[in-house]
C-alpha positions in Angstrom: 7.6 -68.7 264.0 11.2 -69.6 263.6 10.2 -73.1 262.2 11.4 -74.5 258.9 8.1 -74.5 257.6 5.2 -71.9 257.1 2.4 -72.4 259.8 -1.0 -70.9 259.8 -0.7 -66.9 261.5 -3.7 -68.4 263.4 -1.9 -71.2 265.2 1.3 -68.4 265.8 1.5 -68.3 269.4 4.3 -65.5 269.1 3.6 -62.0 268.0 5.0 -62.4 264.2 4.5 -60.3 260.5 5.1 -62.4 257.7 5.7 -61.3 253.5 4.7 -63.8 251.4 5.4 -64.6 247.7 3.0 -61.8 246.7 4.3 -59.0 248.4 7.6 -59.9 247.5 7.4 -59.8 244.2 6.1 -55.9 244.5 9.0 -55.1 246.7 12.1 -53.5 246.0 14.5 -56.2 244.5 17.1 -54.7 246.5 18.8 -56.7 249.9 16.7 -57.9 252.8 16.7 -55.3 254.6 15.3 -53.1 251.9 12.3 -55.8 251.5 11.6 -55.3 254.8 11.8 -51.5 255.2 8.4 -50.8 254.9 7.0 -53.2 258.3 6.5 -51.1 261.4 9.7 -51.0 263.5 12.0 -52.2 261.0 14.5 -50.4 258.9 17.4 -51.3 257.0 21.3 -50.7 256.6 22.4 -49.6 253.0 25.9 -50.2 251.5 24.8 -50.6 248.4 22.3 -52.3 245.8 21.8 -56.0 247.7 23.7 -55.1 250.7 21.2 -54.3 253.2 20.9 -55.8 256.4 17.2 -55.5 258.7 17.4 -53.4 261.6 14.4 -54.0 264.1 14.0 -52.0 266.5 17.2 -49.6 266.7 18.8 -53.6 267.1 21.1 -54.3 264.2 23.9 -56.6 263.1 24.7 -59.7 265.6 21.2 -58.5 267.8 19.1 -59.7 264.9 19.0 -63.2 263.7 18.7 -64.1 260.4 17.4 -67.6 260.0 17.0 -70.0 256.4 14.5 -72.3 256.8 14.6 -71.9 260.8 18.4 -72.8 260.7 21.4 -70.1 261.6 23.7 -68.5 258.6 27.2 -67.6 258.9 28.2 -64.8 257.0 30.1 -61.7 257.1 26.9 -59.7 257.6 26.4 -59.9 261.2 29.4 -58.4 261.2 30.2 -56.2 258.9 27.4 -53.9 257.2 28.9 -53.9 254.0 28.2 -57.5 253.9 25.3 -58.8 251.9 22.9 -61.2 254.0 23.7 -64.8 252.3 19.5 -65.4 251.5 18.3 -63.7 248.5 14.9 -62.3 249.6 13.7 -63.4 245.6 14.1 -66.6 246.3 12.2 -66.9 249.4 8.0 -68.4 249.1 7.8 -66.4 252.9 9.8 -64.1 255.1 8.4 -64.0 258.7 9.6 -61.5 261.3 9.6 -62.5 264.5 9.7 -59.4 267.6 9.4 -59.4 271.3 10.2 -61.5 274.0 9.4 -64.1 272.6 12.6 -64.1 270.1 14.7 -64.4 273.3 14.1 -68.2 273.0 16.7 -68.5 270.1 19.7 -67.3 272.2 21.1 -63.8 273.2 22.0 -62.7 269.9 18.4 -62.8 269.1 17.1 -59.4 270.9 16.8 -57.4 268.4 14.3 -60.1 266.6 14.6 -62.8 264.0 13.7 -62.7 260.5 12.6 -65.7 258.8 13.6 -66.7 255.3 11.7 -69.8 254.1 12.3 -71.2 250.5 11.6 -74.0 248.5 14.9 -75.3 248.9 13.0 -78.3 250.9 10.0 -79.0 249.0 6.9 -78.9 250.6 5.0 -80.3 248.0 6.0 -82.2 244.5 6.4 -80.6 241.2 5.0 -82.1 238.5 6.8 -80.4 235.2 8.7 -77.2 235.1 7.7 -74.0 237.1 9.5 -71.0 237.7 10.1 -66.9 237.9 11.8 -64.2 236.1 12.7 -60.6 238.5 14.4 -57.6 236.1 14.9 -54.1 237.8 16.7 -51.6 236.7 17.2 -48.1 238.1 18.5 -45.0 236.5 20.3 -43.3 239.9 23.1 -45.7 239.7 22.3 -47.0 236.3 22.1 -50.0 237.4 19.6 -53.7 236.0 19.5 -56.8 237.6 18.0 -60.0 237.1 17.4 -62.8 239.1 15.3 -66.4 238.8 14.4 -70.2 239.9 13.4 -72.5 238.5 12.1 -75.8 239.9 11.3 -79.4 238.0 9.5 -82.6 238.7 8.4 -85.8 237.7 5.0 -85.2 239.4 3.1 -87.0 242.0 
């Protein structure tokens, strides 16, 4: 959808796949293109653990639009494929994917597709206490580990 906020897939007038938090935490802990390698039509750069960018459709770099919370990024991705994507797929609660004519809306650069990192740096809804996650990976081609988590507090409602 593009919007800040997660909307129903019934409502979704646009053709769209979305990843939530559940899927995510079985993918690969790598960039977001990695994440996203496995959804028909999308593939992914690699440079590198974490630097992976989406490519949808053959469409890569500037013709894809990476969006936080429906807003535009600047970084050196777009680019430069050796350039990490500034949203860490572990800390999004959704990632939607957005294909099709329909991405057109959100300028020229967008014809490849978009690709939709929602988080909860907005709350949607009020923490009451402490809640959070814990990601380690390691793998043994590059001997590499990595660990990653957020944590969120609150007074409650």
């Amino acid at each position: 959808t593009a919007a800040p906020f997660a909307i129903s897939l019934d409502s979704a007038t646009t053709n769209i796949d979305v990843v939530d938090r559940d899927e995510l935490d079985l993918a690969p802990s790598g960039g977001l293109g990695d994440v996203l390698s496995g959804m028909p039509g999308v593939r992914s750069t690699f440079f590198g653990p974490g630097a992976s960018r989406p490519v949808i459709r053959g469409l890569a770099g500037p013709r894809v639009l990476v969006l936080s919370n429906g807003l535009g990024q600047v970084d050196a991705s777009a680019l430069s494929p050796d350039h990490a994507v500034a949203t860490d797929p572990q800390e999004a609660e959704r990632i939607e994917v957005l294909r099709g004519p329909s991405a057109l809306a959100y300028g020229g650069s967008a014809i490849g597709g978009i690709v939709n990192v929602i988080d909860e740096r907005i709350a949607m809804h009020r923490v009451n206490g402490v809640e959070g996650r814990v990601l380690a990976s390691a793998s043994s081609v590059d001997d590499g580990h990595s660990v990653s988590g957020a944590l969120r507090a609150g007074t409650g409602p």
